[in-house]
ZAVOZA-665845 format. One record per residue (C-alpha): residue in three letters; y, z, x. Coordinates in steps of 0.02 Angstrom, whole numbers, m for minus. Example, Ala and Ser with C-alpha at 12.3 -4.5 7.8 and 13.67 -1.06 7.14 Angstrom:
% residues 2
(r 'ala' (m225 390 615))
(r 'ser' (m53 357 684))
% end
This chain:
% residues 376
(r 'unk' (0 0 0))
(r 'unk' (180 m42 56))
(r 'unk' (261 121 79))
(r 'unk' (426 16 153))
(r 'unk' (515 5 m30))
(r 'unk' (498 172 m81))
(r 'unk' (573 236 104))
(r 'unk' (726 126 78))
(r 'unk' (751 186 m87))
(r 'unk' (727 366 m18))
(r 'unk' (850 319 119))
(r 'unk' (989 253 m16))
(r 'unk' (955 394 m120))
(r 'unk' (983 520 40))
(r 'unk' (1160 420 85))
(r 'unk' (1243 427 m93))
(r 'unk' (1189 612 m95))
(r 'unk' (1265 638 103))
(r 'unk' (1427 523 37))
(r 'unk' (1448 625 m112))
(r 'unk' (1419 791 m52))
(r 'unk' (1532 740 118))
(r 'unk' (1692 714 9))
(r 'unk' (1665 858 m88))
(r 'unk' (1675 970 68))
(r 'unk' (1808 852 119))
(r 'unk' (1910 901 m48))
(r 'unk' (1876 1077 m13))
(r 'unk' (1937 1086 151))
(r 'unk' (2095 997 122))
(r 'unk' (2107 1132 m32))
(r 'unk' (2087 1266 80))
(r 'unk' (2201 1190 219))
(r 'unk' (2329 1188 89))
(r 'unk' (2304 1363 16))
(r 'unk' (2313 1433 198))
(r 'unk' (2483 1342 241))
(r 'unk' (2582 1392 103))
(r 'unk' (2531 1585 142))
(r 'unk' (2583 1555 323))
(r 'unk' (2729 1460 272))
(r 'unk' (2799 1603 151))
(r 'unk' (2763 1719 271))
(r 'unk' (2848 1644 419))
(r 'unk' (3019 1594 315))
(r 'unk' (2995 1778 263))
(r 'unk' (3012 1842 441))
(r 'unk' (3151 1703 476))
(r 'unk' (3252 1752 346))
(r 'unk' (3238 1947 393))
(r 'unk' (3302 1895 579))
(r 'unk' (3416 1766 515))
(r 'unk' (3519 1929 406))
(r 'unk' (3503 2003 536))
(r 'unk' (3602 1880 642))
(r 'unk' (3727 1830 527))
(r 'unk' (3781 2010 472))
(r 'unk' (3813 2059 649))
(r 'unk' (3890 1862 671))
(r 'unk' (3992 1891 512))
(r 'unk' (4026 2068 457))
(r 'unk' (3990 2063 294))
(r 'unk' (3821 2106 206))
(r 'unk' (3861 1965 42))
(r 'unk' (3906 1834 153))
(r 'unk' (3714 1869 259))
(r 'unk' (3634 1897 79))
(r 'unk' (3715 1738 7))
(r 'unk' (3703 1609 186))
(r 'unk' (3496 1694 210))
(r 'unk' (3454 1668 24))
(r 'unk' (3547 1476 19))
(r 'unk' (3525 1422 204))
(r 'unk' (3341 1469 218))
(r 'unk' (3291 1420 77))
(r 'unk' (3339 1269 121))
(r 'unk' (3250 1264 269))
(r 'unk' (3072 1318 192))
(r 'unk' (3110 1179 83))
(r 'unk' (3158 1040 198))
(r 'unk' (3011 1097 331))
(r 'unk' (2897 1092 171))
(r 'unk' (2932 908 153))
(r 'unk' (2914 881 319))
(r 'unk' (2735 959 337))
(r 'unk' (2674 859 205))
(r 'unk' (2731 677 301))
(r 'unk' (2598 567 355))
(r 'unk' (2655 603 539))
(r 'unk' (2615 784 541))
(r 'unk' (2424 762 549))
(r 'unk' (2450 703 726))
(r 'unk' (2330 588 725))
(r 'unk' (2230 528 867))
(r 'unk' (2316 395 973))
(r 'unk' (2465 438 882))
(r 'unk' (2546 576 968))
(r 'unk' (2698 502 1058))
(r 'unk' (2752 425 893))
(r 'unk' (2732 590 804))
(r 'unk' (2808 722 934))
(r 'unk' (2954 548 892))
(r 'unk' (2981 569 712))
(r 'unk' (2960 761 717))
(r 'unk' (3101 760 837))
(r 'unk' (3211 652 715))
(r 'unk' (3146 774 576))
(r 'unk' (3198 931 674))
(r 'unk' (3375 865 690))
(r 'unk' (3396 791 539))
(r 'unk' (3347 970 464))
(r 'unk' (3457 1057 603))
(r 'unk' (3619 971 542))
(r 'unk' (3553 972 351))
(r 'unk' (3556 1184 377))
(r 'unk' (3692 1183 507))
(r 'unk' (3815 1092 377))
(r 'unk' (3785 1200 217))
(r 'unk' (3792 1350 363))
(r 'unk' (3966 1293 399))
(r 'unk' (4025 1235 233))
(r 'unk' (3976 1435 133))
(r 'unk' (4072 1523 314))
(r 'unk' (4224 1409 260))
(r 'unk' (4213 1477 86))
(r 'unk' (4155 1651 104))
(r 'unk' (4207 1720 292))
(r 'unk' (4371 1693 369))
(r 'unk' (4330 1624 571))
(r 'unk' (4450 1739 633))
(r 'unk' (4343 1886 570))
(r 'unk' (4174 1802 681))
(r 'unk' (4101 1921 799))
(r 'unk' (4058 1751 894))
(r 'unk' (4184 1634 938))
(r 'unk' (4174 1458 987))
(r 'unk' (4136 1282 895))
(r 'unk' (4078 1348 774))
(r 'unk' (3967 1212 707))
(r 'unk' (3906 1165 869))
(r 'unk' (3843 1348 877))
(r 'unk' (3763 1360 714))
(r 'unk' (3665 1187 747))
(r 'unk' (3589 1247 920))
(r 'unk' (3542 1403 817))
(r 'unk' (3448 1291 666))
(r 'unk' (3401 1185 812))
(r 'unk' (3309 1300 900))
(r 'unk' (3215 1399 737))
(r 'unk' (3164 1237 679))
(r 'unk' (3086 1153 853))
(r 'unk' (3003 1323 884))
(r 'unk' (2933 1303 685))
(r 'unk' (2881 1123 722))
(r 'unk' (2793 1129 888))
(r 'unk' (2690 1286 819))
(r 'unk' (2654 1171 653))
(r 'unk' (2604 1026 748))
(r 'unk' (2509 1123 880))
(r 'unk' (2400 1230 759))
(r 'unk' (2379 1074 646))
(r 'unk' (2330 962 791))
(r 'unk' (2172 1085 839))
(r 'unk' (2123 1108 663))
(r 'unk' (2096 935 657))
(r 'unk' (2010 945 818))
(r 'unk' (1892 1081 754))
(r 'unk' (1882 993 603))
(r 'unk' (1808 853 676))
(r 'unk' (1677 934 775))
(r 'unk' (1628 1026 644))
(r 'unk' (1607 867 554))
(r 'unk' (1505 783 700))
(r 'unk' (1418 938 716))
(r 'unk' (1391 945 512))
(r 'unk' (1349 736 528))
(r 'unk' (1195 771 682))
(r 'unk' (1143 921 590))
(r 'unk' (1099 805 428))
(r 'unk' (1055 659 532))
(r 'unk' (918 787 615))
(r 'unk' (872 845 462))
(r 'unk' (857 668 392))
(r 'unk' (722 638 526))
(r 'unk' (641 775 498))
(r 'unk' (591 735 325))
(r 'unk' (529 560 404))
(r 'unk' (406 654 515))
(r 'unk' (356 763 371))
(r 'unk' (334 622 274))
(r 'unk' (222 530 396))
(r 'unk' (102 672 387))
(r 'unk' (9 641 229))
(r 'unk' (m3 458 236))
(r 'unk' (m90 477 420))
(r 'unk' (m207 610 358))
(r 'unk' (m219 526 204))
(r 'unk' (m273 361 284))
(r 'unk' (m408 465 397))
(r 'unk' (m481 575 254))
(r 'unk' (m515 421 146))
(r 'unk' (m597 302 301))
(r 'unk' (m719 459 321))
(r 'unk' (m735 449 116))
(r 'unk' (m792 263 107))
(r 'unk' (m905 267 252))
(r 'unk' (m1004 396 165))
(r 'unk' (m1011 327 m9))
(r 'unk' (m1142 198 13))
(r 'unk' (m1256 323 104))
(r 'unk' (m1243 496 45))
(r 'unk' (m1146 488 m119))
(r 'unk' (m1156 684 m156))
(r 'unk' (m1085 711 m4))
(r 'unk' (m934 601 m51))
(r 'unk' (m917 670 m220))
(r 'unk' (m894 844 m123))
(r 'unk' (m776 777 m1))
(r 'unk' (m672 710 m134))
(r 'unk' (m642 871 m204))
(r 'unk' (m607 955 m45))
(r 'unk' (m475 820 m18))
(r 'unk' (m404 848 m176))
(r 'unk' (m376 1043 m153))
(r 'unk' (m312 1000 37))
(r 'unk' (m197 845 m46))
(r 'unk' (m145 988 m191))
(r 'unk' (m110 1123 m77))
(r 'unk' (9 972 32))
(r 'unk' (106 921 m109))
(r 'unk' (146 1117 m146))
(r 'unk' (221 1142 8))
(r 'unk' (306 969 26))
(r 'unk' (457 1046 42))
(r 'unk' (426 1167 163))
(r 'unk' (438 1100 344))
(r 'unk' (386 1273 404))
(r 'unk' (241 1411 340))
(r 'unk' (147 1557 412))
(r 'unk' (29 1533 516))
(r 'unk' (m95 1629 408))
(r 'unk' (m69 1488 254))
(r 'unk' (m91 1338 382))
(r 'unk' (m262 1419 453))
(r 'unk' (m308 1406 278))
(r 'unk' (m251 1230 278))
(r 'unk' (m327 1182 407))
(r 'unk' (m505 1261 357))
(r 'unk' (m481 1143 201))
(r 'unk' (m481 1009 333))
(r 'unk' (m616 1066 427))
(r 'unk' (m742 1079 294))
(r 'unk' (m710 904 238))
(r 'unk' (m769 827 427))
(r 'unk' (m902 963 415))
(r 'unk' (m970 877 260))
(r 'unk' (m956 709 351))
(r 'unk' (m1061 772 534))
(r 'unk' (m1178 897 436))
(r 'unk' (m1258 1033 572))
(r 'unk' (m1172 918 723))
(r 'unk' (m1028 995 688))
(r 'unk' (m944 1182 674))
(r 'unk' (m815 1272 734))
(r 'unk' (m732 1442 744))
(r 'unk' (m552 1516 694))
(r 'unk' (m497 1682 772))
(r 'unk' (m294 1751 749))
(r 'unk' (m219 1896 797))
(r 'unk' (m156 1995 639))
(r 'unk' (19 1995 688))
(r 'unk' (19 1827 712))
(r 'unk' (m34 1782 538))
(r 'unk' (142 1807 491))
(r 'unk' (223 1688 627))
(r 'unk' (304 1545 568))
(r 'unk' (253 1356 618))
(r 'unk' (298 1185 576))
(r 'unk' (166 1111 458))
(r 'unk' (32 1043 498))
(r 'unk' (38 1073 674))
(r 'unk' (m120 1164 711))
(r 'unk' (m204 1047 607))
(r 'unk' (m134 906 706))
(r 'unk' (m235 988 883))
(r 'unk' (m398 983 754))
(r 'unk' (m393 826 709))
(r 'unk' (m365 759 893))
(r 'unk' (m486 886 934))
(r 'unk' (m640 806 822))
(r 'unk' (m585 639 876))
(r 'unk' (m617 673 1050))
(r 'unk' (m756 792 1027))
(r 'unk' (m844 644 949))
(r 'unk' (m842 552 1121))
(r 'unk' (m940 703 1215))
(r 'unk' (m1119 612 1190))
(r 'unk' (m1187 763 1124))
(r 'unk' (m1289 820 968))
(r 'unk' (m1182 950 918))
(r 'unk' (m1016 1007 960))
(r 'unk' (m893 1147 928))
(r 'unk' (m724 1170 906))
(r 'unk' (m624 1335 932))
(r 'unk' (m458 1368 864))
(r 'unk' (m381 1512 936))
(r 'unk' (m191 1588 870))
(r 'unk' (m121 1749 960))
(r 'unk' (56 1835 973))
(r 'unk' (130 1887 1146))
(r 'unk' (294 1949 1145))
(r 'unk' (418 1823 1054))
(r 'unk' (305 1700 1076))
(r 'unk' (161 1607 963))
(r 'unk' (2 1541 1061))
(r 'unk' (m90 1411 980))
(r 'unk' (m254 1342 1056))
(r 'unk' (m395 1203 1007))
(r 'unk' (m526 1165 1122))
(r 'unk' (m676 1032 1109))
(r 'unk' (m796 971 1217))
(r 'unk' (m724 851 1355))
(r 'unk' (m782 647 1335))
(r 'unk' (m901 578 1523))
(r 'unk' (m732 481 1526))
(r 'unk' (m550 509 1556))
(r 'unk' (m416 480 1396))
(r 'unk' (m290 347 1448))
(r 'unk' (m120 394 1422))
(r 'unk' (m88 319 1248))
(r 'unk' (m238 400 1191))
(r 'unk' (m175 576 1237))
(r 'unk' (m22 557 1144))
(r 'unk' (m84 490 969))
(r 'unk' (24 463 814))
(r 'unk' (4 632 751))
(r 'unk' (25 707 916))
(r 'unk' (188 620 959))
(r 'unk' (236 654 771))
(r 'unk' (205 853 827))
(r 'unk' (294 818 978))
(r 'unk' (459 759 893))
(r 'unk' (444 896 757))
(r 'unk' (470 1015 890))
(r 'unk' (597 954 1007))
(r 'unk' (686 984 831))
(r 'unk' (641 1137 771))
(r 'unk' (615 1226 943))
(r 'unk' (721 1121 1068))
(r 'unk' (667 1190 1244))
(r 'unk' (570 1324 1159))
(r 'unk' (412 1267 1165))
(r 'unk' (267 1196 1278))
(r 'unk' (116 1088 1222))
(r 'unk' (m31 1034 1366))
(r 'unk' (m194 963 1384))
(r 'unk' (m295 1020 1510))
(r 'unk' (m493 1021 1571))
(r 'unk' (m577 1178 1574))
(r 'unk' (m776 1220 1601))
(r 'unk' (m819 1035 1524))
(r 'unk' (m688 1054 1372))
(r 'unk' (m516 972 1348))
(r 'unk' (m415 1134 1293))
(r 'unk' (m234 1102 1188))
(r 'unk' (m112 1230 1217))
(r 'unk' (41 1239 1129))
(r 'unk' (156 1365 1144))
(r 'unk' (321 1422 1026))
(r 'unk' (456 1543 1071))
(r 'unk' (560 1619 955))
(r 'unk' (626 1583 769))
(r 'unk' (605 1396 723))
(r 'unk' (781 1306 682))
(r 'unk' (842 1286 497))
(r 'unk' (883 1090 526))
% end
């Protein structure tokens, strides 16, 4: 069967959920950008306007003229900076930054004279000059003042917008590998079945013809193993103590199919039973492990799965008897055992060991795990 369709319609299905659920977290970020800069923004004209009575009642003597110039002048300014924060050039935008720091400058004078006029034009009405505890051009002095409060406003804008963007986009690479990983995951997972799948059912056929009870037993072992895989289809992960019973499933199914050649034993520590491992791995060592057991030349052979806990770490070995030949390359590193492989360069990236290696006349698989597995 042509599994090809239903994969690219899994695939589309995956990219309008990732496109939809990206500019949702989009909108919510902008939301919350938003939220967070009118706070800061009412709280910094807040302090300005504080400092800026302060200023003008020791610049002008008079506590209505600093009430009236704070309450018109800076209000003016939260207004006029307000505008200018929401201007296409304040996201300072990659490759942009020359022409931004450009127009900001324009914007910070352009407010400077905007505060620095109505400044002048409320002393004229409401404080005599002569009566100025600061003398001088007057106007000139007031703009270097507005100057100043606003460039100081703008390059702190601009900075702390410019690395929120910058976080914001590595959180968004980060957020794009994370789903891409996760993406390939569920390929992996997904190649499982269909690879045991195609195995279990050669091993049916070839004994239909021959021993038909024994097929008719078979088939319902594979349907509680192909039962038990579809209830934990979502689940890239398990205890070890559910996959040992998982993989017994398997077991007894090639047991039916080699009668008395074939038998094995399963031993686990108790506190490993409640490890976690991806799925299907230990099964993935038995099933290379019969396949190569099968090319010992002897009447009978035995395979020996072995789980124990040391420290952080899970130990995980399958053993069968070695072949009179040596495995080329390519046939060390199957389909399911490359699958395995790339499972767990995701879940446990330089956490984990796997080895083959020839010990007493058996070919023993050894694969390690340290620590927690990772929630791609």
């Amino acid at each position: 069967m042509d599994s090809a369709p239903v994969d690219d319609m899994d695939r589309a299905s995956w990219f309008l959920r990732f496109r939809t659920s990206a500019g949702l977290t989009e909108a919510a970020r902008e939301g919350t950008l938003e939220g967070e800069f009118w706070q800061a923004q009412c709280v910094g004209w807040a302090f300005l306007a504080i400092f800026g009575f302060c200023i003008r009642l020791f610049v002008f003597q008079s506590v209505p003229v600093a009430i009236v110039c704070t309450l018109v002048v800076d209000s003016l300014g939260f207004l006029l900076t307000s505008l200018m924060a929401h201007q296409p050039f304040a996201r300072f935008q990659s490759g942009r930054g020359v022409r931004s720091l450009a127009i900001a400058a324009a914007w910070c004078v352009g407010i400077a004279l905007a505060m620095a006029f109505v400044a002048y034009r409320l002393r004229t009405g409401l404080a005599p000059f002569d009566r100025l505890a600061i003398q001088g051009s007057k106007f000139a002095i007031s703009f270097m003042y507005y100057m100043s409060i606003i460039t100081a406003w703008t390059l702190a804008f601009l900075g702390i917008r410019a690395e929120i963007e910058a976080r914001s986009q590595r959180m968004q690479a980060l957020a794009a590998e994370t789903r891409a990983l996760r993406l390939e995951v569920e390929s992996l997972h997904l190649q499982i079945a269909p690879h045991f799948l195609f195995n279990a059912l050669n091993t049916l056929v070839s004994q239909i013809g021959e021993r038909p009870e024994i097929a008719e037993e078979m088939t319902r072992q594979l349907a509680a193993y192909l039962r038990y895989s579809l209830e934990k289809r979502d689940q890239y992960v398990g205890p070890v103590a559910e996959e040992l019973e998982a993989v017994e499933m398997y077991i007894r199914i090639q047991a039916l199919r080699f009668d008395e050649r074939f038998s094995y034993t399963c031993s686990a520590d108790p506190e490993a039973l409640t490890a976690s491992i991806p799925h299907m791995a230990i099964q993935c060592l038995v099933e290379n492990a019969i396949k190569h057991g099968l090319q010992a030349e002897r009447a009978a052979f035995v395979i020996n799965v072995r789980v124990r806990a040391c420290r952080d770490a899970l130990l995980v070995e399958v053993d069968n008897p070695s072949g009179s030949r040596l495995l080329a390359p390519e046939e060390k590193t199957g389909t399911g055992l490359a699958n395995m492989r790339r499972r767990l360069d995701l879940r446990y990236p330089g956490r984990y060991a796997f080895s083959l290696r020839q010990e007493a006349g058996r070919t023993v698989a050894m694969l390690q795990l340290r620590g927690a597995p990772c929630s791609v």
